[in-house]
C-alpha positions in Angstrom: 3.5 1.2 58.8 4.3 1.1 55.2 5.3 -2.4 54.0 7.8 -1.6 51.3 8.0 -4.9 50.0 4.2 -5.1 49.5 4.6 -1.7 47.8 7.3 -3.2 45.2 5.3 -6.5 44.9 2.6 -4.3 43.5 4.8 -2.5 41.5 6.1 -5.4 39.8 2.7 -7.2 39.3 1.4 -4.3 37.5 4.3 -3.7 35.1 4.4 -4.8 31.7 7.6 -6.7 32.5 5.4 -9.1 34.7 3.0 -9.6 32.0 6.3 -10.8 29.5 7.3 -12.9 32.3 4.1 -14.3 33.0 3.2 -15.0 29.2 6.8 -16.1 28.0 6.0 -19.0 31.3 2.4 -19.5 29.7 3.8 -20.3 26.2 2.6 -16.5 25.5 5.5 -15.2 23.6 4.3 -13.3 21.1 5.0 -10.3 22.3 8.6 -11.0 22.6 8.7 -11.8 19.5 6.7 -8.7 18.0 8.7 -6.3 20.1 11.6 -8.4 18.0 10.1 -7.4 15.0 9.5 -3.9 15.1 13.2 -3.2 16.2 13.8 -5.3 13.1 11.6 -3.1 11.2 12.7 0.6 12.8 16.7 -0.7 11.7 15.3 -1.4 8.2 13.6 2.0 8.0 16.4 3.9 9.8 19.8 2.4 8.6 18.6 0.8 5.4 15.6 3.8 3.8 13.1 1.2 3.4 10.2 3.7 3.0 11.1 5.4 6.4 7.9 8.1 6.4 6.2 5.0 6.3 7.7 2.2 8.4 9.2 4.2 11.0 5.8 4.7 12.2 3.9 1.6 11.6 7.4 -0.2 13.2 6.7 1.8 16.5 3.0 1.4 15.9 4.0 -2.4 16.4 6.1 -1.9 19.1 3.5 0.1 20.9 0.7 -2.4 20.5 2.6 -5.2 21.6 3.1 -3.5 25.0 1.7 -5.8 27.8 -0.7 -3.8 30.1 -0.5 -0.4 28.2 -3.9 -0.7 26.6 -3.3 1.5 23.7 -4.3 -1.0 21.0 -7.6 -3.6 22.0 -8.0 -6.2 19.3 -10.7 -7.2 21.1 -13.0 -4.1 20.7 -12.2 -4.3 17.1 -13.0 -8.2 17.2 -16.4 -7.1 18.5 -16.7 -4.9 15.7 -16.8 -7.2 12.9 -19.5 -9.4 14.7 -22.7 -9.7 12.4 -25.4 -7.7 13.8 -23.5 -5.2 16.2 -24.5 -1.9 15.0 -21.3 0.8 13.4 -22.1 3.2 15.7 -22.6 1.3 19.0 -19.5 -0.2 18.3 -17.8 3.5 17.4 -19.4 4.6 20.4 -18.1 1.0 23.0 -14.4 2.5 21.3 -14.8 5.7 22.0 -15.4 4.9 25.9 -13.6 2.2 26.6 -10.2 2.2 23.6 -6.8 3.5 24.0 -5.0 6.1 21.8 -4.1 4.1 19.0 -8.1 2.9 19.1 -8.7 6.5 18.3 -6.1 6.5 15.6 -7.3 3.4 13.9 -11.0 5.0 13.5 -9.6 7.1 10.5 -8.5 3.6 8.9 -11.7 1.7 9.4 -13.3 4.7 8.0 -11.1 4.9 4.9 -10.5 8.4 5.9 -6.9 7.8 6.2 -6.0 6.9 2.4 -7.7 8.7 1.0 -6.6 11.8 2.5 -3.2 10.5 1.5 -4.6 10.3 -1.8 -5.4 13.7 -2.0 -2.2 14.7 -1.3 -0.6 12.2 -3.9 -2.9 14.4 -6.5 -1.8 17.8 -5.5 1.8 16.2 -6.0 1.3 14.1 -9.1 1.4 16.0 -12.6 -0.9 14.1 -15.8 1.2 15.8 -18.1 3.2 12.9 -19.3 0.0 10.5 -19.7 -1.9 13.1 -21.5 0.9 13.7 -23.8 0.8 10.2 -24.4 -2.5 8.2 -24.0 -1.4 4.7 -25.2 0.7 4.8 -21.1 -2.7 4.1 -20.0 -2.7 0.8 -21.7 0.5 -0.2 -19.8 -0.5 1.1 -16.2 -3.5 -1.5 -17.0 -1.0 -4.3 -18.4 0.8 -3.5 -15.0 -2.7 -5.0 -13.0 -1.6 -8.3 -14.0 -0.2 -9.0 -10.1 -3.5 -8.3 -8.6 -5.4 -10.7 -9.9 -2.5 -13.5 -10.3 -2.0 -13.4 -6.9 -5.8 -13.5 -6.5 -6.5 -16.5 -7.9 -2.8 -18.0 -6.1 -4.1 -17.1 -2.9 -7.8 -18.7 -3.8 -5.9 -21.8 -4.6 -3.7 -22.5 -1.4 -7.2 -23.5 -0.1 -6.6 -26.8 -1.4 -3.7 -27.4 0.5 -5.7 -26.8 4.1 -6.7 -30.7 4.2 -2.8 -31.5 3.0 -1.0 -30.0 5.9 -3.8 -29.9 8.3 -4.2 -26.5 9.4 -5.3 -22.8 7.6 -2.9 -21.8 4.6 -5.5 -20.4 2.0 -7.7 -17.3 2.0 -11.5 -16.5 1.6 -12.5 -14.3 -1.3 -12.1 -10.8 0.7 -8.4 -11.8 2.1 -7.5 -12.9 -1.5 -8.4 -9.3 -2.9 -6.6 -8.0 0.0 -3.3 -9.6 -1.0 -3.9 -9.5 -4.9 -4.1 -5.9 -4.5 0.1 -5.7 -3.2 0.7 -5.8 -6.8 -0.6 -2.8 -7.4 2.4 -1.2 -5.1 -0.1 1.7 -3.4 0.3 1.4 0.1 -3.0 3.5 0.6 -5.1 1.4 -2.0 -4.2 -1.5 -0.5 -4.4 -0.4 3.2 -8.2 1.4 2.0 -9.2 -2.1 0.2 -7.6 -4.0 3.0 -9.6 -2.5 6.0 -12.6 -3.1 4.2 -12.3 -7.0 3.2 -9.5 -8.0 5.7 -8.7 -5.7 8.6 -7.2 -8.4 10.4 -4.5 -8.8 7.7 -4.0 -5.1 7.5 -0.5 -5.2 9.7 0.7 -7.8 7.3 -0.6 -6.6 4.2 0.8 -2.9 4.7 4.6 -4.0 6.0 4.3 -6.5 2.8 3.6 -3.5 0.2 5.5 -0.8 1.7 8.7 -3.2 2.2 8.4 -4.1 -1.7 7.7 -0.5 -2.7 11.4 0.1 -0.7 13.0 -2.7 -2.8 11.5 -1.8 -6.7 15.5 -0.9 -7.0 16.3 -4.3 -6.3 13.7 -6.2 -7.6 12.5 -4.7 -10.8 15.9 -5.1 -12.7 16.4 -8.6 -13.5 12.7 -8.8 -14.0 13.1 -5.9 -17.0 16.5 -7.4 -18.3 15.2 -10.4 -18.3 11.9 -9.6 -20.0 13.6 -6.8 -22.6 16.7 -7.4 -25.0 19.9 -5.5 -25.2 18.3 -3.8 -28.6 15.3 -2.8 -27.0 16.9 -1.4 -24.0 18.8 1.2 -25.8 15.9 2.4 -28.1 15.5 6.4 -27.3 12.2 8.0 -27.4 10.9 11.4 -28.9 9.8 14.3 -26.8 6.1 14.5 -26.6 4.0 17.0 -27.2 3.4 20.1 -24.6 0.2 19.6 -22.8 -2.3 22.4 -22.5 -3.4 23.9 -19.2 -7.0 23.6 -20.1 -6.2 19.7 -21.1 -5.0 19.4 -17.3 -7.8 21.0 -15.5 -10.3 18.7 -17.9 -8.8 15.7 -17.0 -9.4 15.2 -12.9 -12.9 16.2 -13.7 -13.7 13.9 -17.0 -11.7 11.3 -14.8 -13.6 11.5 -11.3 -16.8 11.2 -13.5 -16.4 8.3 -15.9 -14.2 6.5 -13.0 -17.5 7.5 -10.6 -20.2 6.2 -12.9 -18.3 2.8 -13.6 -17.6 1.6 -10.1 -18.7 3.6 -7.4 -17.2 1.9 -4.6 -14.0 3.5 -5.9 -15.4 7.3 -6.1 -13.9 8.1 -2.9 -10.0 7.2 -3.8 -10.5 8.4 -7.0 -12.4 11.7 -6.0 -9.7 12.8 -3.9 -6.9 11.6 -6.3 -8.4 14.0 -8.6 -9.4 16.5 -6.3 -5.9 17.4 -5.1 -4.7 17.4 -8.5 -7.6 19.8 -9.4 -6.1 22.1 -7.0 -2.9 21.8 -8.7 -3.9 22.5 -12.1 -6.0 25.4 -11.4 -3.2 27.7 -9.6 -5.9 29.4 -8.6 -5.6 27.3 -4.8 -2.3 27.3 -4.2 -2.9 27.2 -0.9 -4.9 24.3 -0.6 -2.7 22.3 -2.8 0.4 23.2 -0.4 -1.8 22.2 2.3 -2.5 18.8 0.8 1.2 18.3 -0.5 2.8 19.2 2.5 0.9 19.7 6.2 -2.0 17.5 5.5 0.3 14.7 3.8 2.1 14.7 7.3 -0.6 14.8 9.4 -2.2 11.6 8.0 1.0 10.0 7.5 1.5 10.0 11.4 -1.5 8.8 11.9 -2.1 6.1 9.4 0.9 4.3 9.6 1.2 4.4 13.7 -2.5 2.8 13.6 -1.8 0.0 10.9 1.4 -0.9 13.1 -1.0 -1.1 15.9 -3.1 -4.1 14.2 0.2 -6.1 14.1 -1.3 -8.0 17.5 1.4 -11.2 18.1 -1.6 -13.6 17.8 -3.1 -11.8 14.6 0.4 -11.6 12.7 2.2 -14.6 14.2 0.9 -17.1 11.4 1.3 -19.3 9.0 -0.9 -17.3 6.7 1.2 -14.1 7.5 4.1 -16.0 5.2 1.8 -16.7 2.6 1.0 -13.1 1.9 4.8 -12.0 2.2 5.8 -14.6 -0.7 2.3 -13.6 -2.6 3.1 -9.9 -2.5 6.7 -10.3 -4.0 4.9 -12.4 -6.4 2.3 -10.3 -7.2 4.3 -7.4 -7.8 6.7 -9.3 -10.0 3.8 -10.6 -12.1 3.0 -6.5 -12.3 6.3 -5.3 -13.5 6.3 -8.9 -15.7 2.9 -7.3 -16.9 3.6 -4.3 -17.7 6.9 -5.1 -19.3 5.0 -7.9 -21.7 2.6 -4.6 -22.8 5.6 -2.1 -23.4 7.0 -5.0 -25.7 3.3 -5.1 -27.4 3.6 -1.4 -27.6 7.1 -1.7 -28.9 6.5 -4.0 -31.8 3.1 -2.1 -32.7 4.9 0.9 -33.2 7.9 -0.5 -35.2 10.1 0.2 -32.5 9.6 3.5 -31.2 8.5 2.9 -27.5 10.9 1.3 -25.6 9.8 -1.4 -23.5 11.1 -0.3 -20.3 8.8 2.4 -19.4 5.8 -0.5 -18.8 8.1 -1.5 -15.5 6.4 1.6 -14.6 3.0 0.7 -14.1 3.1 -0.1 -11.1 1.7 2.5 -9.1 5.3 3.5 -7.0 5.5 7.4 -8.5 7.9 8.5 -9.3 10.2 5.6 -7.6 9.5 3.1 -10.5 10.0 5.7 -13.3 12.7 6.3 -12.1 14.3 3.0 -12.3 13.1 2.4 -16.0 15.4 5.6 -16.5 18.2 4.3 -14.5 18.3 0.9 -16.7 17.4 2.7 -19.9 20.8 4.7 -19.2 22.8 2.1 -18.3 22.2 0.3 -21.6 22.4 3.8 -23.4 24.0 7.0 -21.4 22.2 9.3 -23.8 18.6 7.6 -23.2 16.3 9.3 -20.4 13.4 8.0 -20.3 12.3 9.4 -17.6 9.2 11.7 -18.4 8.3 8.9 -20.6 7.7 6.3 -18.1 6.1 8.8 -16.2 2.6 8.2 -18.0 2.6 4.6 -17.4 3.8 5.7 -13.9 0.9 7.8 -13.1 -1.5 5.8 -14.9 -0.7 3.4 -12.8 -2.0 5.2 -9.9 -5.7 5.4 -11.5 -5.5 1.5 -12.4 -4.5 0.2 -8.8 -7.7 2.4 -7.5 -10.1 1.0 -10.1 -8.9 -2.4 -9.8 -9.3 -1.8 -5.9 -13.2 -0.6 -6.9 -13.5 -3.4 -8.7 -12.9 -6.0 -5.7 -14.8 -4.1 -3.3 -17.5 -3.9 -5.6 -17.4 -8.0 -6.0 -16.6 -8.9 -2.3 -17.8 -5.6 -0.5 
């Protein structure tokens, strides 16, 4: 005889809303409170457009994670990973048997596959033009590295404040970089450096830079009037020259090498930055750069930001250490736009007033979002200025500094 009640008992035991039950009763209720979060984050990608290609994924990469009993997401496999001495590929292989989906997903993050893929794709969309036309934009897409390593050497120094409130509130030298690198505002740099160094901070890390790239409209503004007079504001630039088509197709190339040669623990961003804009330029593979613009670009987007959700594990992200790197990634990309602003002024004076200080807000590494905003302020202090192809090369140059800077701390704690 069948014993329905025994049948339903079952059926409870084995849901996932016994295991909520059962862990909200053990004092376990971080997955309440992650499940919280993720809705949190879906309504901020859906209603508000924080970066929605972005978050709407890595929101229900969260949300799936944090499902008791599912076993799409195993921390502990990944735990087992990092331990000194297991071998890559016997761990690859333990994953490959015994993961869940988003296990499989999170392969092509550990790998660094992931962003740079997305990097290639940024380079079949990007256009040097504007930086070529205009070296000296360079110099302020370096100026605008200024966040990186400020909130570096912040997150190095909370370490004296373990003994004062008796628990973990600094970072080691890897999770420093990790954070430092926000400033930059590339979600894929940071994501690549970050699951390198850190890939337990990789849920926190990613939500941190992709919410701030969502807010440059909000928080660069008082930051550039602030940093910028009235005078400045309204100064209007001259058209630069028209770049060549063999000047473009040089560039990637010249680029790849030099950047290469100097740090190679960078040559794979970089390479396929430049790759995908060598595809571009040529117009010879149209194709391929349609491919990487458009079908590839989705692809990997799907993928990468459903698997970074997936590391936001309650017991991983639940900390105090989580806050820390949400305040030292809106300081760190402040201290950016701050940085770049302070070169466009240098620029501005060197030049007796033709450059307007407002294009080094566009440093940072947001194309063309940050650009854009330069040229929104710019015309709201003059309706006749745009400025907009001239922040462009700080904009994109930008790009190539948040990658080397990324090179540069893998190469010192890799």
């Amino acid at each position: 005889m069948i014993d329905i009640g025994e049948i339903l008992l079952n059926l409870w035991n084995s849901s996932g809303f016994a295991y909520l039950f059962a862990g909200f009763m053990d004092g376990g209720w971080q997955n309440l409170v992650m499940l919280a979060i993720s809705c949190v984050l879906l309504y901020l990608a859906i209603v508000h457009k924080f970066e929605p290609l972005l978050l709407c994924g890595i929101a229900f990469g969260c949300l799936l994670t944090n499902l008791p009993g599912a076993g799409l997401y195993n921390q502990e496999l990944w735990t087992n990973f990092m331990t000194e001495g297991h071998e890559a590929y016997h761990s690859y292989g333990t994953i490959l048997r015994e993961g869940g989906l988003l296990d499989f997903f999170y392969i092509g993050v550990k790998t660094s596959i992931y962003p740079c893929l997305i990097f290639m794709g940024v380079g079949a969309m990007t256009d040097f033009g504007p930086l070529l036309s205009n070296p000296k934009s360079l110099l302020l897409g370096a100026a605008a590295q200024m966040g990186v390593f400020a909130a570096f050497f912040g997150a190095i120094a909370l370490n004296g404040l373990n003994d004062l409130f008796g628990f973990t509130v600094g970072f080691t030298g890897p999770e420093a970089a990790s954070i430092g690198i926000i400033g930059g505002a590339d979600g894929p740099t940071a994501i690549f450096l970050t699951s390198q160094l850190a890939p337990h901070l990789l849920g926190a890390i990613a939500v941190a830079a992709y919410s701030y790239m969502a807010l440059i409209p909000l928080i660069q503004p008082p930051i550039m009037n602030l940093l910028t007079t009235p005078e400045q504001r309204k100064i209007k630039m001259v058209q630069t020259r028209t770049v060549s088509k063999a000047e473009k197709i040089i560039f990637p190339i010249v680029v790849t090498l030099f950047v290469a040669l100097l740090l190679p623990d960078t040559a794979a961003l970089i390479g396929c930055l430049m790759f995908g804009n060598l595809a571009k330029e040529t117009g010879l593979t149209d194709r391929l750069s349609d491919t990487m613009q458009n079908a590839l670009m989705n692809i990997v987007t799907i993928l990468l930001s459903t698997s970074v959700g997936a590391t936001m594990v309650g017991t991983n992200f639940l900390t105090v250490q989580t806050l820390s790197i949400v305040v030292l990634g809106v300081i760190a990309f402040g201290l950016s736009t701050a940085g770049g602003l302070l070169g466009g002024q240098i620029m501005c004076r060197a030049t007796g007033g033709k450059v307007n200080p407002l294009i080094g807000s566009a440093g940072v590494s947001a194309v063309p979002m940050a650009a854009r905003v330069a040229n929104t302020v710019g015309q709201k202090n003059n309706p006749s200025n745009f400025l907009l192809m001239h922040a462009m090369g700080p904009n994109v140059a930008g790009v190539i500094g948040s990658a080397i800077a990324a090179g540069f701390l893998l190469s010192v704690f890799g």
